[in-house]
VMD Tcl script that draws the C-alpha trace (Angstrom):
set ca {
  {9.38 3.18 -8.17}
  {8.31 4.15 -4.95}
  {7.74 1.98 -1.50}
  {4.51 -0.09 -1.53}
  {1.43 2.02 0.63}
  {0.26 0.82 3.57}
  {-3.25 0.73 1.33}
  {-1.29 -1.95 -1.16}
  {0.32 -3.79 1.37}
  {-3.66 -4.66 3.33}
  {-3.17 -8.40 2.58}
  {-0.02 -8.79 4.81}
  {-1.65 -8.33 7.92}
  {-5.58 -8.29 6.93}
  {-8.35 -10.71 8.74}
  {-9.61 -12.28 5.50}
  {-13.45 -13.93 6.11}
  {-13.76 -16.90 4.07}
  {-17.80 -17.00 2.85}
  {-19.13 -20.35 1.84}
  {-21.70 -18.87 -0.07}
  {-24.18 -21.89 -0.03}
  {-24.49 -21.89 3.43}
  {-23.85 -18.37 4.39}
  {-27.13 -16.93 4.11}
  {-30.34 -17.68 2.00}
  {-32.21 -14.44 0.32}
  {-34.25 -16.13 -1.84}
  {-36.03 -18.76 0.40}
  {-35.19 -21.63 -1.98}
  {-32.72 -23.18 1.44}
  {-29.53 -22.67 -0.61}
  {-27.16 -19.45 0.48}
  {-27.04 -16.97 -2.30}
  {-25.25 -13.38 -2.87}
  {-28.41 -11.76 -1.90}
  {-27.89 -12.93 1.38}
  {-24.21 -11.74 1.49}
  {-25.16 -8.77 0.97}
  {-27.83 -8.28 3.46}
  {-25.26 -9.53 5.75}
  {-22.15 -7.08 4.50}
  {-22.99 -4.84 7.51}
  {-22.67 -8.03 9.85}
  {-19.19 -8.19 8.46}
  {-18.27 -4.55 8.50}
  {-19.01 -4.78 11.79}
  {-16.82 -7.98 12.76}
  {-14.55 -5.91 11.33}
  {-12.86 -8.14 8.84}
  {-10.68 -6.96 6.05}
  {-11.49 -8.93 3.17}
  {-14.08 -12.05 2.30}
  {-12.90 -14.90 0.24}
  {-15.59 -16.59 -1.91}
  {-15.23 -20.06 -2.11}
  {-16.58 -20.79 -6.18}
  {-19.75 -19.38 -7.07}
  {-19.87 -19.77 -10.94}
  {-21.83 -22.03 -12.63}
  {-21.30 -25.56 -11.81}
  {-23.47 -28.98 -11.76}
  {-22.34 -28.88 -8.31}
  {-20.74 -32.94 -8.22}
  {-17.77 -31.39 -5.64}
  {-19.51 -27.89 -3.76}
  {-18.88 -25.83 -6.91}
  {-15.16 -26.61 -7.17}
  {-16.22 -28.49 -10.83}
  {-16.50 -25.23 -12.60}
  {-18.68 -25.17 -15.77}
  {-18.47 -21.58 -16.93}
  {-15.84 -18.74 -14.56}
  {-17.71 -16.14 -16.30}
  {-21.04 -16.95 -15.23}
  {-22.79 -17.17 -11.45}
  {-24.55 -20.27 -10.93}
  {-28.35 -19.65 -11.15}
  {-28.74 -20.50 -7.60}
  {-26.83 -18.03 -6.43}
  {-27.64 -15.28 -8.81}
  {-26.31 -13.48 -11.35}
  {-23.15 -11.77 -12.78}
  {-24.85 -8.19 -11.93}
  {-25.47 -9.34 -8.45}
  {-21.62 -10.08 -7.92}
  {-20.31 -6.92 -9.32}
  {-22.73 -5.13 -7.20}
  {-22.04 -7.37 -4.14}
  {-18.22 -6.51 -4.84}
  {-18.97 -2.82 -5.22}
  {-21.06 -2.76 -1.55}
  {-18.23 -4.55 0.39}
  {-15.99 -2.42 -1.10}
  {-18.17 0.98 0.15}
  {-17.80 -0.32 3.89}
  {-13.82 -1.04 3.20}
  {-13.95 -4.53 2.56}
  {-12.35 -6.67 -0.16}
  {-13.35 -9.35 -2.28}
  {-11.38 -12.62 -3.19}
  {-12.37 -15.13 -5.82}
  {-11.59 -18.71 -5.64}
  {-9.76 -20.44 -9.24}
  {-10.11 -24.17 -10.08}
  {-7.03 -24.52 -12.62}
  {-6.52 -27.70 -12.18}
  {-9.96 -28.99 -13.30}
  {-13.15 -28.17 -14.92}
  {-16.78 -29.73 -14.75}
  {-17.48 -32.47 -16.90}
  {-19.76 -30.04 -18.36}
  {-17.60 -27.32 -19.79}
  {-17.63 -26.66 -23.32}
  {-13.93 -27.71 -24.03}
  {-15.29 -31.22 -22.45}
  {-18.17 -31.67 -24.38}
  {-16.49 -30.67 -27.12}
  {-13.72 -33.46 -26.44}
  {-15.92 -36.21 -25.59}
  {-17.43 -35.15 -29.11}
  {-13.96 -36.20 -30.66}
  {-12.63 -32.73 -31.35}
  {-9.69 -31.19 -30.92}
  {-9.83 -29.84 -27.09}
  {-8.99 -33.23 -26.17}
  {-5.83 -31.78 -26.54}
  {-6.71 -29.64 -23.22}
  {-7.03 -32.88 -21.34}
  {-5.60 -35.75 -20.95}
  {-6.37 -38.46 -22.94}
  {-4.61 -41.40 -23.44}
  {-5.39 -45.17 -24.40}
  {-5.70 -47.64 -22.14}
  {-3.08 -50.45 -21.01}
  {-3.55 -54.20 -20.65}
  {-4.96 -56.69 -24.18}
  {-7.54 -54.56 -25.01}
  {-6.83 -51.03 -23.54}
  {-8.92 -52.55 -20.80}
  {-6.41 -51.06 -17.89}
  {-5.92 -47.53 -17.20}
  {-3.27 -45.61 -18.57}
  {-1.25 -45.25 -15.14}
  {-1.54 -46.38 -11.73}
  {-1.70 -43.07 -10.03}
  {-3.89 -42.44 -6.63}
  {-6.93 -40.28 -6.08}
  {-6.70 -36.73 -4.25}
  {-9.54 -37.83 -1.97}
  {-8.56 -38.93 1.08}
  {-9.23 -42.24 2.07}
  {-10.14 -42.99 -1.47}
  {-9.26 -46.16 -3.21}
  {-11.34 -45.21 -6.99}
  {-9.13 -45.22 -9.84}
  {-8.27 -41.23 -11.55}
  {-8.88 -42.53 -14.87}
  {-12.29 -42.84 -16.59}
  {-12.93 -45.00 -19.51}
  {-15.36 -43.59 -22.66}
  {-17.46 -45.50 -24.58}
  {-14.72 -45.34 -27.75}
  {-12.04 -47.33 -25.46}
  {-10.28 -44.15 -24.28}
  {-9.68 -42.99 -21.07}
  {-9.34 -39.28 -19.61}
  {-7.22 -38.20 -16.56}
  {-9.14 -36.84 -13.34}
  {-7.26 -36.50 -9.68}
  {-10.67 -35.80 -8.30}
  {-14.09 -37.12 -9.25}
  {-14.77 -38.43 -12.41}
  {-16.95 -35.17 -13.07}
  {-13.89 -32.93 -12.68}
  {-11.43 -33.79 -15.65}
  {-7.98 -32.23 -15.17}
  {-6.59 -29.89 -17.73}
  {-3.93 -30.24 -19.65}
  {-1.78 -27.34 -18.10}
  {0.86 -27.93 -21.34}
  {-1.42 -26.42 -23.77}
  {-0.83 -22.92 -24.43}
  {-4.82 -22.32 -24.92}
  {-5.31 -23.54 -21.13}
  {-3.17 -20.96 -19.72}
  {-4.13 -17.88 -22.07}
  {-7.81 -19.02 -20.82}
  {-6.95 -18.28 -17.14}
  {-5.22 -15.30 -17.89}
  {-7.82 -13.98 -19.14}
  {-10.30 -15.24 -16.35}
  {-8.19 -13.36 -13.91}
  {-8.73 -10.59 -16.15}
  {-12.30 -10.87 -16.26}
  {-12.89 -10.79 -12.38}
  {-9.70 -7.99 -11.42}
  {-12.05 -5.72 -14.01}
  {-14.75 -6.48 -11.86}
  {-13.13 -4.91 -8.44}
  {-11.47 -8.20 -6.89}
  {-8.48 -7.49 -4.91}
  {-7.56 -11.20 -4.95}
  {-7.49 -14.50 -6.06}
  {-7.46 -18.24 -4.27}
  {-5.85 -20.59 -6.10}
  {-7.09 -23.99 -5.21}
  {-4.71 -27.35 -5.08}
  {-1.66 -25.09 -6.71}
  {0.91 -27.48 -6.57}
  {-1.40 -29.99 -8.92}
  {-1.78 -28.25 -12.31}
  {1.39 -29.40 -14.02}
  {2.00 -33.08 -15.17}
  {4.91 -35.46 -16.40}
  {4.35 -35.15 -20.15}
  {4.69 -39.30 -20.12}
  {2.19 -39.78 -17.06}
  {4.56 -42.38 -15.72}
  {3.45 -44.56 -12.66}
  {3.71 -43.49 -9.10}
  {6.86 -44.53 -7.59}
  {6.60 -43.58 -3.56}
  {9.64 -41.05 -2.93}
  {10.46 -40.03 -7.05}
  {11.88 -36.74 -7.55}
  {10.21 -35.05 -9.19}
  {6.86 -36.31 -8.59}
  {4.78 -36.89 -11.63}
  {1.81 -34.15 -10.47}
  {2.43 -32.29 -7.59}
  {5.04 -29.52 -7.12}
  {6.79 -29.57 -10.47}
  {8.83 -26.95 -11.48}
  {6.99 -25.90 -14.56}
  {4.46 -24.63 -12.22}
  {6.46 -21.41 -11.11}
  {6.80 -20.25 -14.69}
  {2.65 -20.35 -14.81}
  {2.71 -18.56 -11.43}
  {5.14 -15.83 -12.48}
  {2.99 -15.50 -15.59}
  {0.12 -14.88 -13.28}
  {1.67 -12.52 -11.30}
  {2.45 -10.16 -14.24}
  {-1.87 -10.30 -14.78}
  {-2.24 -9.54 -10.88}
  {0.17 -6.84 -10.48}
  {-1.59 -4.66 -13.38}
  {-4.40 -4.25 -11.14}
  {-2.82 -4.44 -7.47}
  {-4.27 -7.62 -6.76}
  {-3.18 -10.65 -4.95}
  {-2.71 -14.13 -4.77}
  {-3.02 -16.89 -1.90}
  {-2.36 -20.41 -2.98}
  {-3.58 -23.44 -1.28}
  {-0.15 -25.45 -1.61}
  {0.40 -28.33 1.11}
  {3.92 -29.11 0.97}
  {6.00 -31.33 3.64}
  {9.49 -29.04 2.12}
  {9.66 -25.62 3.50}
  {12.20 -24.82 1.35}
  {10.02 -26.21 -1.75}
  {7.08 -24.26 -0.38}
  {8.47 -21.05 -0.14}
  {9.72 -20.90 -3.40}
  {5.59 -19.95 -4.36}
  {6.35 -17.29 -2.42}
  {9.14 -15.49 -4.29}
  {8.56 -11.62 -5.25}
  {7.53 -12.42 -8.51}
  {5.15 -15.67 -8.15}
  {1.79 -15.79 -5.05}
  {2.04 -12.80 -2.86}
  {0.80 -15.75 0.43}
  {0.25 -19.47 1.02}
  {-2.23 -21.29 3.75}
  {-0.61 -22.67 6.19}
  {-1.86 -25.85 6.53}
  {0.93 -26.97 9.42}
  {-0.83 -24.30 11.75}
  {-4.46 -25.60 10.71}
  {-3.74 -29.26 11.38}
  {-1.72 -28.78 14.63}
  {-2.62 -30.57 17.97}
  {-3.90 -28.32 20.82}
  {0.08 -28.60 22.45}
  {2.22 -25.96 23.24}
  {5.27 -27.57 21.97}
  {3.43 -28.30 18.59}
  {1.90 -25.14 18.34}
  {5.20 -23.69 18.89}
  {7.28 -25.28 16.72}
  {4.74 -24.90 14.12}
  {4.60 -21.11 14.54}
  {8.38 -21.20 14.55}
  {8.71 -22.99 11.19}
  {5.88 -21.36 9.48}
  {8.09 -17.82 9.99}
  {11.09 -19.37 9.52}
  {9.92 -20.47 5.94}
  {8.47 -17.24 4.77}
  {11.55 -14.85 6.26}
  {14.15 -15.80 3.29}
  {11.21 -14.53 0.33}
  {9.53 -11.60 2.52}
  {6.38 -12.97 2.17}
  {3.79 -12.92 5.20}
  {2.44 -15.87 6.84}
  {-1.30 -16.76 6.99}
  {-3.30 -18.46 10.03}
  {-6.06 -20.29 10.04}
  {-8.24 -22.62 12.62}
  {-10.45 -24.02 10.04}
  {-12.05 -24.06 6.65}
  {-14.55 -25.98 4.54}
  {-12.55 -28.92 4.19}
  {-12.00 -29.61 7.94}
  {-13.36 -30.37 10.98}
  {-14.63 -27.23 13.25}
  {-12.66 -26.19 15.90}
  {-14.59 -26.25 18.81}
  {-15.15 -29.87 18.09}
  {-11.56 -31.21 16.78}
  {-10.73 -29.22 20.15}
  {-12.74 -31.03 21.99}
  {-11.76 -34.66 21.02}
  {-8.87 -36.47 22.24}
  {-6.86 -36.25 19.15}
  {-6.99 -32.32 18.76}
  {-4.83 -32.24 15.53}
  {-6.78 -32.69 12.01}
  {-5.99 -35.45 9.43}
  {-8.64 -36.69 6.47}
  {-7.14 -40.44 7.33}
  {-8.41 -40.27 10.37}
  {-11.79 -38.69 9.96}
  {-14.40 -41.18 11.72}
  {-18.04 -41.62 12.12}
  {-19.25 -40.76 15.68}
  {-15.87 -39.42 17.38}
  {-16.65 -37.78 21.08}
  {-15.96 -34.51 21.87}
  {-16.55 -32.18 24.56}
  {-17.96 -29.33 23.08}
  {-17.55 -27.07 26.48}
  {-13.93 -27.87 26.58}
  {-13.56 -27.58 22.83}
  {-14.72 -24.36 23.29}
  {-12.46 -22.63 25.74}
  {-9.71 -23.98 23.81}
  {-11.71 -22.61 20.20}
  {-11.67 -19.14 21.99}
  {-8.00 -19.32 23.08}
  {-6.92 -20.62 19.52}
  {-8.77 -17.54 18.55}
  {-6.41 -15.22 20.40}
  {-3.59 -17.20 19.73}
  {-4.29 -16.56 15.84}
  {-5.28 -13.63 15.44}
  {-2.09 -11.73 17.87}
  {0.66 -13.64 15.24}
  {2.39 -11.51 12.38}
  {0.66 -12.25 9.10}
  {-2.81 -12.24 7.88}
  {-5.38 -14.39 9.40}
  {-8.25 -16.06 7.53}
  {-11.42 -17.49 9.13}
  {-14.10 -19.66 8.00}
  {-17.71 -18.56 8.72}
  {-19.26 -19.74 11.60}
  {-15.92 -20.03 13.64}
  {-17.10 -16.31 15.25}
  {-20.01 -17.83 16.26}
  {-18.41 -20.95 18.06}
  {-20.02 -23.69 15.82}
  {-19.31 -26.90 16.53}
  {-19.17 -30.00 13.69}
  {-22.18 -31.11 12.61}
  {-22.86 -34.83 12.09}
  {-24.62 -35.29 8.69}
  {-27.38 -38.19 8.99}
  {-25.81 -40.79 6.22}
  {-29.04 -40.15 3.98}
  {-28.65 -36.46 3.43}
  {-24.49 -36.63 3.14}
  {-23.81 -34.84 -0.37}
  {-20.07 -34.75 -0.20}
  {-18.45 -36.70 -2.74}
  {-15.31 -37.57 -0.38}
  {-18.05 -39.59 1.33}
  {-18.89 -41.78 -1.72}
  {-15.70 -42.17 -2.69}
  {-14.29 -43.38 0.79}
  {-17.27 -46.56 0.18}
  {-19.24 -44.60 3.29}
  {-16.21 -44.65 5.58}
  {-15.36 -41.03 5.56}
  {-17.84 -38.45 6.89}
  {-16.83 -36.32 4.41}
  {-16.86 -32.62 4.82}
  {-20.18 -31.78 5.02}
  {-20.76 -31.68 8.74}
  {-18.47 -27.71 8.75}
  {-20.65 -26.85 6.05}
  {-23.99 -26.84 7.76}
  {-25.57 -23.32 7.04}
  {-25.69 -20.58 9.81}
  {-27.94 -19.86 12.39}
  {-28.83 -15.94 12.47}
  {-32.18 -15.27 14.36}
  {-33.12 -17.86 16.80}
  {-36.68 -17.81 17.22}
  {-36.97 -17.35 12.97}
  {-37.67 -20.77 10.74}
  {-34.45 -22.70 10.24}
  {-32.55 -20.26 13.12}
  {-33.08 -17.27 10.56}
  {-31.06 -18.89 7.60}
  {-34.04 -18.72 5.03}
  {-35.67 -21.69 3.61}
  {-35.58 -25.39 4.59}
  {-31.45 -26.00 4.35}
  {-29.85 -27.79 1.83}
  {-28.29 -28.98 4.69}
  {-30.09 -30.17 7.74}
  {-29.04 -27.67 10.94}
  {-28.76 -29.97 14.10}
  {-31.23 -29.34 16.88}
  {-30.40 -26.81 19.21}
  {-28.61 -24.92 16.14}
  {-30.56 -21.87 17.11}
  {-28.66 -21.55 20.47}
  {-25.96 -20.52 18.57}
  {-27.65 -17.65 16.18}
  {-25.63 -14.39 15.83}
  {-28.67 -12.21 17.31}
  {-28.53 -14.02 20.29}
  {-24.71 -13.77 20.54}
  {-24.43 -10.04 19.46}
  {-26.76 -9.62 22.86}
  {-23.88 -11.35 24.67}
  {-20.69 -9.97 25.77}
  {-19.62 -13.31 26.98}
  {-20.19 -15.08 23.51}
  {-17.95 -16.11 20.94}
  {-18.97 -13.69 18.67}
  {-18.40 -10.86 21.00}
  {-14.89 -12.08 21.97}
  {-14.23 -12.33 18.15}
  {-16.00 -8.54 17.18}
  {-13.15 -7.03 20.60}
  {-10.29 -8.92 19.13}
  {-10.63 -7.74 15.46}
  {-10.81 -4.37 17.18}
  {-7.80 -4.70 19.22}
  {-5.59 -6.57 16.81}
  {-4.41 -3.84 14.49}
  {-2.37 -2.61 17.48}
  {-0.42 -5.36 17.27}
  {1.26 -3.43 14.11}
  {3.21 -5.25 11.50}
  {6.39 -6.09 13.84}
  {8.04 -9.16 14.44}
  {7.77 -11.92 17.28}
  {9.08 -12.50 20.43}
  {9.39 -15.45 22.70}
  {9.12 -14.95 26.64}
  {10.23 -16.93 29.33}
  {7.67 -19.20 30.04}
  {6.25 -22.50 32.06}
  {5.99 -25.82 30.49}
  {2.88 -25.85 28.57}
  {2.71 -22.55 28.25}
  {2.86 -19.89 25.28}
  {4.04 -16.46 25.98}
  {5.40 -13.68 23.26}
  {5.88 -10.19 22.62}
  {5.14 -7.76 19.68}
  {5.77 -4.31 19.06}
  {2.44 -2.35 19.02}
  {1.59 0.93 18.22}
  {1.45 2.02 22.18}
  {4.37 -0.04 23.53}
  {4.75 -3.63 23.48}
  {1.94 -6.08 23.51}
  {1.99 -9.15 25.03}
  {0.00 -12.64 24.35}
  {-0.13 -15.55 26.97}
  {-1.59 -18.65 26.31}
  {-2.00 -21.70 28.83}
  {-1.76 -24.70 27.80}
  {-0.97 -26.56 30.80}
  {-2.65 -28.58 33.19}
  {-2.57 -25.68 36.29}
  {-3.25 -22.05 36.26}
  {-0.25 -19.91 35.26}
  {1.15 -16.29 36.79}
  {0.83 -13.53 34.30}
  {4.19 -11.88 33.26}
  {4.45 -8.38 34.29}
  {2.47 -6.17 32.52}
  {0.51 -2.37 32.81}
  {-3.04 -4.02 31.46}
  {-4.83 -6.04 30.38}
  {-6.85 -5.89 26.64}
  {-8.91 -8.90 26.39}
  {-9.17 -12.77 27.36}
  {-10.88 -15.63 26.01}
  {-11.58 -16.07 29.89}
  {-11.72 -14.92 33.16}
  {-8.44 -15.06 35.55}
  {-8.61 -17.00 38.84}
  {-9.16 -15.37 41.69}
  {-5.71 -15.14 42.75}
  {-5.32 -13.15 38.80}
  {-3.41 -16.04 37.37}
  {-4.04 -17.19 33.65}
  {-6.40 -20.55 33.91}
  {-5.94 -23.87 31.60}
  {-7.48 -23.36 27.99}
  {-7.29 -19.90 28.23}
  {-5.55 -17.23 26.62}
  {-5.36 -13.37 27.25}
  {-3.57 -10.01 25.29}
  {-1.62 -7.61 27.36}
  {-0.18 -4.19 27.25}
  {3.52 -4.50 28.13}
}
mol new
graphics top color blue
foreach p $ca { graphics top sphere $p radius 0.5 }
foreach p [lrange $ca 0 end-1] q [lrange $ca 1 end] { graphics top cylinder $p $q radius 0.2 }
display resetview
């Protein structure tokens, strides 16, 4: 067997846009994003420049949890059109060299799906859940004591029927979790993978992957036992090395969404033979610090070196707080415990540092993935408590914000109805959303979006090569790659006072001016030709 091409190896080092589709764009009118308005925005993307798109679910769903309680994976949900539309969505991006990735539930379904109905009808797919009897005189307890997957959440994971049993759900009670012991369950998602690789995906998300496998006995949760009941068993890898046998027979790839303290646990997903990448969720949730950001870039290499496996970057997704805003607060890091109802932030100063953080990202070795809106410097959106829809929200007892407010959909035209989005939002857009539509930006060299459209035109002469720490000041970051013309250099300034530039023939782009005096200012960061 011959050396991977550079055309097989794409994912190691691609930009990967992650598309939201509900509040990407609305073709339709009917205020909900749809993949007619993808794809009258594909040559927005070709010309951002990014590699890939990853859909977060689109099949049919009842929608209790944004899509991520999946009733059918081989249908679209009605509201955002139809099987046909996807395959020739996936066929367009693919025309202007960009990839499609799909996003897999595995560890849940909707309340809705057949096998559920079927086992709330007493048959025998309640053998694909889990359902056990209840504890206590009269079954009147639930089965085990463990906690919920929502943050901040204090509602019980089992749900009690009507004929005194109960059934097993880490999320909401609308997403029961599958019984990942069954043979049937995993010959079912073998074959979904199947379905959509036929259909011209290069890739696959797998969402919470360290959750699918259970302790056959459901014990209760002891703080520090080893191994933990649900999350980051060993059985999983066998599943995952099953899975990679379905990928590799059409070249397509896996990135798992697997939050792990243990590096070494972590990167054994990453093996040859199990998920081709990870998110990096250390990088995501860092504090704007040099010495964090450092150490966290430090670590996250460290981790992947021993299994070959590239790392991934990301600012934000649709589970977190923007960046311009979590920049822009005093606690700059990210953490669902601490999510709070009307937290300041300076959205000017959030800003610089969102445009920095941008540079920062996208000059590291690895593949980068970011979240729509993050090119056009969106900042969080604060959800009036009427029209909140996420279900973190409700389960938190109205505590939690939940994570609607990164989820708002995006402004295009400015002077058009709803800044150019389509119908009335199923999501209200704050006022003075419109300053931040993508026409107006694309007219603006100084914008967000134009800094973003330069550095996805720069970055692939960065190469694939490693990582090199410069001499540096105290607060700030300073490293060297290998490019394609000589070595390329990116500076970053953290600190307090404006910092001199290391030697250097030119420079390629900044997320800022210099001073006068050509030093690099605070918040700013800027890429160099050696």
């Amino acid at each position: 067997m011959g050396q991977p091409t550079h055309a097989q190896n794409w994912w190691r080092s691609a930009v990967i846009y992650q598309v939201y589709v509900r509040s990407f764009a609305d073709g339709d009118g009917d205020g909900t994003g749809d993949l007619a308005g993808v794809r009258a925005k594909l040559p927005y993307l070709a010309e951002l420049g990014v590699n890939a798109l990853w859909f977060n679910p689109w099949y049919l769903s009842p929608m209790k949890d944004g899509g991520y309680d999946v009733a059918d994976y081989r249908v679209i949900d009605p509201a955002f059109g139809t099987l046909a539309e996807a395959e020739k969505l996936i066929a367009e991006a693919k025309e202007l060299g960009i990839r499609t990735l799909v996003d897999i539930v595995p560890n849940h379904v909707s309340d809705q799906h057949l096998w559920f109905q079927a086992a709330l009808a007493g048959g025998p797919e309640r053998e694909l859940f889990h359902f056990r009897p209840g504890r206590g005189e009269h079954g009147e307890l639930p089965p085990n004591d463990w906690p919920s997957q929502f943050a901040g959440s204090a509602e019980p994971v089992w749900t009690r029927l009507p004929d005194g049993t109960w059934y097993l759900h880490l999320f909401t009670p609308e997403q029961p979790d599958l019984n990942w012991a069954h043979p049937a369950v995993r010959q079912e998602h073998e074959e979904i993978l199947r379905f959509w690789f036929e259909r011209g995906v290069a890739g696959v998300r797998i969402d919470s992957a360290a959750l699918l496998a259970k302790d056959p006995d459901l014990p209760d949760f002891v703080e520090g036992r080893d191994p933990h009941p649900y999350v980051d068993r060993d059985e999983l890898h066998d599943i995952y090395r099953s899975w990679r046998t379905v990928a590799d027979a059409y070249d397509g790839i896996f990135v798992g969404e697997v939050w792990l303290p243990d590096t070494e646990r972590f990167a054994r997903y990453l093996r040859p033979d199990e998920l081709h990448t990870a998110f990096n969720f250390s990088f995501l949730s860092c504090p704007w610090d040099a010495g964090r950001l450092r150490t966290s870039i430090d670590e996250t290499l460290a981790e992947h070196a021993p299994v070959g496996a590239p790392a991934t970057w990301v600012l934000c997704n649709h589970d977190v707080t923007r960046t311009v805003t979590r920049y822009g607060r005093a606690d700059t890091g990210f953490d669902f415990a601490t999510k709070a109802f009307g937290t300041p932030a300076d959205l000017a100063l959030g800003t610089r540092r969102a445009r920095a953080g941008a540079l920062l990202s996208l000059a590291l070795p690895g593949a980068v993935y970011l979240y729509q809106g993050e090119e056009l410097g969106l900042p969080e959106a604060e959800i009036p408590r009427d029209r909140i829809q996420d279900p973190m929200h409700f389960r938190s007892g109205g505590t939690d914000p939940g994570r609607d407010g990164c989820r708002v959909p995006l402004p295009w035209t400015a002077d058009a109805p709803y800044a150019g989005f389509g119908g009335e939002p199923w999501l209200p857009q704050p006022n003075g959303w419109s300053a931040y539509a993508a026409d107006l930006q694309a007219a603006d060299p100084g914008s967000m979006l134009s800094l973003y459209r330069a550095a996805l035109r720069t970055r692939p002469e960065f190469g694939d090569g490693p990582l090199t720490w410069l001499p540096a000041p105290e607060g700030v970051l300073a490293f060297a790659r290998p490019g394609q013309e000589g070595r390329l250099l990116c500076v970053v300034n953290l600190a307090d006072a404006p910092a001199d530039l290391p030697a250097h023939s030119r420079l390629l782009l900044g997320s800022g001016p210099l001073d006068p005096q050509g030093r690099l200012p605070k918040d700013t960061a800027v890429w160099l030709r050696g």
